[in-house]
N, C-alpha and C positions, 0 to 999 in steps of 0.2 A: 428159255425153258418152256415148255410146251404146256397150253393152259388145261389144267386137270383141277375137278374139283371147284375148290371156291378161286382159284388162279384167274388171273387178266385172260382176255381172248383177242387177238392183236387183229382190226380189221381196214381193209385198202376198200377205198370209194374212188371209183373212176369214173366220172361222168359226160356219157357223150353228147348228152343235151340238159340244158341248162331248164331252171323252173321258168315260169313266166317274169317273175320279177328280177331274176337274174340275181348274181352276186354273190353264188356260190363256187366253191375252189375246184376244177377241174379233176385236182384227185388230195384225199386225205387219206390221212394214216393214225387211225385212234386206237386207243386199247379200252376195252369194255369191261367193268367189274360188277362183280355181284353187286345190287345196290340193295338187296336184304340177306342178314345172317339166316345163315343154312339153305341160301339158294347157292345155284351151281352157274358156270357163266357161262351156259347155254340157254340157262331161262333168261339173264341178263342179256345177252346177245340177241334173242329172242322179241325181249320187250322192247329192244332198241332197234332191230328189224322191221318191226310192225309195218309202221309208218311208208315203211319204204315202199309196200306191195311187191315182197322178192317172190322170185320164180327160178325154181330148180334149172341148172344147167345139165349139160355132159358131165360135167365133172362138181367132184363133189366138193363140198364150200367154198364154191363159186356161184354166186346167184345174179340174175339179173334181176333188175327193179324198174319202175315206170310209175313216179308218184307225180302229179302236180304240183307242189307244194316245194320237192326236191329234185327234181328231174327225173333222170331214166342213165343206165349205165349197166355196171358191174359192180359188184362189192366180193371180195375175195376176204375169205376168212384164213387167216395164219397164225402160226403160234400155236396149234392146234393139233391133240392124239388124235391118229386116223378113227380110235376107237367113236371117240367125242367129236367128231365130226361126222360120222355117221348118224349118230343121236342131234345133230341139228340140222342135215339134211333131212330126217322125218317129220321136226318140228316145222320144217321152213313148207314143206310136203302138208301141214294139219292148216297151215295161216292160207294155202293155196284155196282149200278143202273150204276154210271159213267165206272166204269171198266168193265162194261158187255157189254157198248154200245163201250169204248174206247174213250170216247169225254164227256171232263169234262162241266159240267153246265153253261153257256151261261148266261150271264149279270144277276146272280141273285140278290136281294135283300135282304141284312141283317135283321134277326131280331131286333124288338125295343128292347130298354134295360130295360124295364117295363114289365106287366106279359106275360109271356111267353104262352099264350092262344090268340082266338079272331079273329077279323077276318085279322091281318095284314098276318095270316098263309097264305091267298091265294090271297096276291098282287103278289108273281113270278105265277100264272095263267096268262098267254100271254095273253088271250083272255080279262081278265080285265085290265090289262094293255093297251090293245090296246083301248079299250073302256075308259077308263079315260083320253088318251091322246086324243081320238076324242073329248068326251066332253071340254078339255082344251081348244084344237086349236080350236073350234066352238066355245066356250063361248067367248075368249080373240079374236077372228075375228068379232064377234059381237059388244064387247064394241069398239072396232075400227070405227066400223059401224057405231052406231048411233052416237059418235063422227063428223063425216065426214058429214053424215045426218042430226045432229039435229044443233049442232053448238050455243048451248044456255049456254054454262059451263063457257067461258071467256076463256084465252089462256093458263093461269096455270092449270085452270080446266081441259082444252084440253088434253093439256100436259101429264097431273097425269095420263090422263082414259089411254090413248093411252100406255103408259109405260105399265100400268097393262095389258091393253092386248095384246102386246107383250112378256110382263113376261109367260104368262097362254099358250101363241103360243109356246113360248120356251121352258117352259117345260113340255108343252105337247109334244112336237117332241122328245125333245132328250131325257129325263128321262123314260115317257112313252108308245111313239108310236113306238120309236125305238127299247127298248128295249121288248117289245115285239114282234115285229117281229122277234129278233133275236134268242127270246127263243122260238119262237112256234113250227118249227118242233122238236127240241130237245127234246122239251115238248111231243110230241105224241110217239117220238121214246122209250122214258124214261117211260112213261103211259104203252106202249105195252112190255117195258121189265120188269117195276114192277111186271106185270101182269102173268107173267109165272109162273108154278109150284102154283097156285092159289095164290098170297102172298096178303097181303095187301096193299095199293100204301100208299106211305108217303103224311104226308097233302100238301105238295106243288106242288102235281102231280094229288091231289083230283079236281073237279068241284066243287065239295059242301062238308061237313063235312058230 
């Protein structure tokens, strides 16, 4: 069954050259699982990638890698919706982006575990990030407001608004005003290294689809 969602993502290691200390299997055949609730097993495949140092091929979810540590080969990813294999060709396309800048990705945000399309591809966009967090903290400084202003709710009433907009203050500072400042330069520096050799940028580095 094809790995969608929170499902296994079934992956072949072929290796044409072995580490220096030798004593790894010529080729394995693993399956990769989310290893936290409400990730998708592309972030998991992802986190399991790292290490490898993979580099896009012709074809897609087939990567080459060249680690010292593990060797150098091919890793063919199977078990896998072309949809969902497109979405960790851009990913394997951002770990490229990271080792050219030398400074790994900056407070990103996982994909949902539902289809792997839509627009949650460009919530790590800083600039929307930073904009959701303003609308938060404006909306939940608001219901504070008129709170404070109207004073017709009764004191449970009171109560209830004021929590809520403190909830929407708080998370709009720390989930997303913060984090997007933290990724915006990374963000432009990663835009202008996608950009070299004319490539195409991965959707989380795109403005618009």
């Amino acid at each position: 069954m094809p790995a969608w969602g929170n499902g296994p993502v079934r992956v072949e290691i072929i290796r044409d050259r072995q580490p220096a200390g030798g004593g790894l299997a010529g080729r394995e055949l693993l399956d990769i699982f989310p290893a936290k609730l409400g990730h998708t097993g592309t972030d998991a495949v992802i986190d399991w990638l790292r290490p490898f140092r993979p580099n896009l091929t012709t074809r897609s979810g087939v990567y080459g890698f060249d680690a010292p540590e593990l060797g150098a080969g091919i890793l063919t990813v199977t078990q896998i919706r072309p949809l969902t294999r497109a979405r960790l060709d851009d990913r394997v396309r951002v770990l490229e982006i990271e080792r050219a800048l030398g400074a790994p990705e900056p407070a990103r945000l996982p994909d949902f575990p539902l289809a792997q399309s839509g627009w949650r591809l460009h919530v790590n966009n800083p600039y929307l990030q930073l904009l959701i967090g303003a609308f938060a903290i404006g909306f939940g400084s608001l219901i504070i407001a008129q709170v404070v202003v109207d004073r017709t709710d009764g004191i449970a009433g009171a109560v209830l608004l004021c929590l809520l907009g403190a909830a929407l203050i708080a998370a709009g500072t720390l989930i997303w005003f913060q984090r997007g400042l933290r990724r915006v330069r990374w963000w432009h520096r990663a835009r202008a290294a996608g950009k070299r050799g004319n490539r195409t940028l991965p959707e989380d580095l795109r403005f618009f689809s």
